[in-house]
N, C-alpha and C positions, 0 to 999 in steps of 0.2 A: 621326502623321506630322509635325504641325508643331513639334509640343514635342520630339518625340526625332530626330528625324531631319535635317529643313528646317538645323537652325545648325549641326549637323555638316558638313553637305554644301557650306553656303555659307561655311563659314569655310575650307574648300580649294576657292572659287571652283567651285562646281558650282553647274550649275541643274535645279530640277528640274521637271519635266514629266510629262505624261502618264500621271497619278495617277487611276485608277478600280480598278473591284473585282478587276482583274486583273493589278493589279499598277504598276508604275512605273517612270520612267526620270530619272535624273542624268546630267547633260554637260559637258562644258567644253570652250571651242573655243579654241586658243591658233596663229595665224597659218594656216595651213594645216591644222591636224591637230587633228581633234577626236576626244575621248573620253568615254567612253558606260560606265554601267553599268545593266545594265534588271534586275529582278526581277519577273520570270512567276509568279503565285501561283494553283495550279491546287490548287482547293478538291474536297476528297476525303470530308469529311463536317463537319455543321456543329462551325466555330469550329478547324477543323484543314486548315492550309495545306502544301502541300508548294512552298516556295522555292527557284527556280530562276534563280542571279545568273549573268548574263554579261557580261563585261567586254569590250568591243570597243575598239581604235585605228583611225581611219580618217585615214589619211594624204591627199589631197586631192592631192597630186603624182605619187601612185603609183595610186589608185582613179579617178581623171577619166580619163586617156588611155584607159583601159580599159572603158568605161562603153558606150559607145555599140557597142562590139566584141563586147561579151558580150553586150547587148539584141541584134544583127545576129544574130550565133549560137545564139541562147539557149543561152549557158553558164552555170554556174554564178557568181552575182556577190556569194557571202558574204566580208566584209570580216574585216577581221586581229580573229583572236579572243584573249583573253587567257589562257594558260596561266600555270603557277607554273614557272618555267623553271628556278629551283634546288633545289628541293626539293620533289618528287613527292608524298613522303609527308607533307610536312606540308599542302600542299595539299587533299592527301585530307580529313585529317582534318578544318583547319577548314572542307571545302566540308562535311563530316558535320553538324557542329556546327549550321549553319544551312539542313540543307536539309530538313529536320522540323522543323515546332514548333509547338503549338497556339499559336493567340491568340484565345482568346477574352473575356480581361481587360489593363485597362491594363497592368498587372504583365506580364502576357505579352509586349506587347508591347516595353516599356523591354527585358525580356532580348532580344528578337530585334534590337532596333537594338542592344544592347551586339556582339552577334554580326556584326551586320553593319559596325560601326565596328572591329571585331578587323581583320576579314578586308578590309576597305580599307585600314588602315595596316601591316596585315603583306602585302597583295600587292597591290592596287590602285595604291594612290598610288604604291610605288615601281617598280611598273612603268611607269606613266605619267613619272616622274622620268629613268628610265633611258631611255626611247624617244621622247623629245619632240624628236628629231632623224633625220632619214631617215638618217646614217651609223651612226650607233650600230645601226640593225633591218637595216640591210644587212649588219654584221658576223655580226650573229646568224643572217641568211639562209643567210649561205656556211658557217656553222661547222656548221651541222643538216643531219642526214642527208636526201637528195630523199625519203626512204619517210616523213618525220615533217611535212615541210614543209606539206603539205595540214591537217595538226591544227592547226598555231599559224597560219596565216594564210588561211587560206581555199581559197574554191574556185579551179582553175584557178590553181594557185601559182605557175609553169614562168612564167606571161606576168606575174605578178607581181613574181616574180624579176627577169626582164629586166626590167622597167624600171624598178627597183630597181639594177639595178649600172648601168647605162647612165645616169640621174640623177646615181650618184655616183662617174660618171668611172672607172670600175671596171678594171682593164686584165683581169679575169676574162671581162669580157661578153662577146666576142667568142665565146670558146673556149663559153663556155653555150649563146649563140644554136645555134651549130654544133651543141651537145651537143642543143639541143630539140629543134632538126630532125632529126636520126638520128634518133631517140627515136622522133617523132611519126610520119615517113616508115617507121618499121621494125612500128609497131603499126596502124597504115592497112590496113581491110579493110574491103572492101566489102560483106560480110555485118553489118556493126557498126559503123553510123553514128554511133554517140557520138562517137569521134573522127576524123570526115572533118570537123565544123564548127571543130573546136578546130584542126587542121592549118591549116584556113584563116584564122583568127583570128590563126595564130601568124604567116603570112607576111605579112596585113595589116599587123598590128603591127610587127615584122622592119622590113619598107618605111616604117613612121612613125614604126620611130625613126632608123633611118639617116637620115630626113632632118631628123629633128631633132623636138623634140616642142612648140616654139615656133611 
């Protein structure tokens, strides 16, 4: 780790942490928004790893207001996860590449950091390049279909949203708010509590940001 991995990481300003037999975590926290990539290595027979990289954004502007509302409700409070947003299939292939691979010799491991340094400079970094601003991941909010929204940024997306356009002045937010509450009010059944805490989370909210979130 320290010969192949550690000066890769720290010469694009990552730190790393959280280094045990199960894996490991890189960060970097630039003003409000920090970003994270952890690999899970869930050992399946000896000297054979199956690698599981996930790449997270945690905005700081957009995951605080919501924080204390989701522990209220116990909702769901997974943070923006990193997809490959322009190309599905190349994704695929190099999440394939690195998600088997023995290591049970040095040699093994140099190819696994070569695999993992691929697939940081082909999706990682530049998606961290591209989203290191709340307006740029709001644009991407509005353009993604509501059915896909739950994959690329988490749970409870709808109150993510809002305060995602409403941060950045958005002349759409109104028309959204509107649009959650039907939503929520038209799926409200009292046989299926899942979403009677989220209805109420949503008017919480609704009322703190209309009054401002200062």
């Amino acid at each position: 780790m320290e010969k192949y991995l550690v000066p890769f990481f720290k010469q694009h300003g990552f730190v790393l942490s959280n280094v045990d037999e199960f894996g490991y975590e890189i960060s970097k926290k630039i003003d409000h928004i920090k970003y994270t990539c952890t690999c899970n290595k869930l050992k399946r027979s000896p000297g054979i790893y199956f690698e599981a990289l996930s790449m997270g954004i945690y905005f700081e502007e957009i995951e605080d207001p919501l924080k204390e509302l989701l522990l209220k409700y116990e909702l769901d409070q997974t943070s923006y996860t990193l997809r490959d947003y322009n190309n599905k299939e190349a994704a695929i292939m190099r999440g394939r590449q690195i998600s088997a691979i023995t290591i049970a010799t040095e040699s093994d491991f140099a190819h696994y950091s070569d695999a993992v340094k691929q697939y940081c400079n082909a999706v990682v970094f530049p998606f961290f390049d591209t989203y290191h601003r709340i307006e740029p991941l709001n644009k991407f909010i509005k353009k993604t279909p509501e059915d896909d929204l739950t994959y690329h940024i988490g749970g409870e997306f709808q109150l993510k949203k809002m305060v995602t356009l409403k941060l950045c002045n958005d002349p759409q937010y109104l028309d959204y708010v509107e649009y959650v509450r039907q939503k929520f009010e038209s799926i409200k059944n009292p046989d299926n509590g899942k979403y009677i805490p989220l209805l109420n989370a949503y008017h919480e909210l609704a009322e703190k940001l209309e009054k401002g979130l200062d």
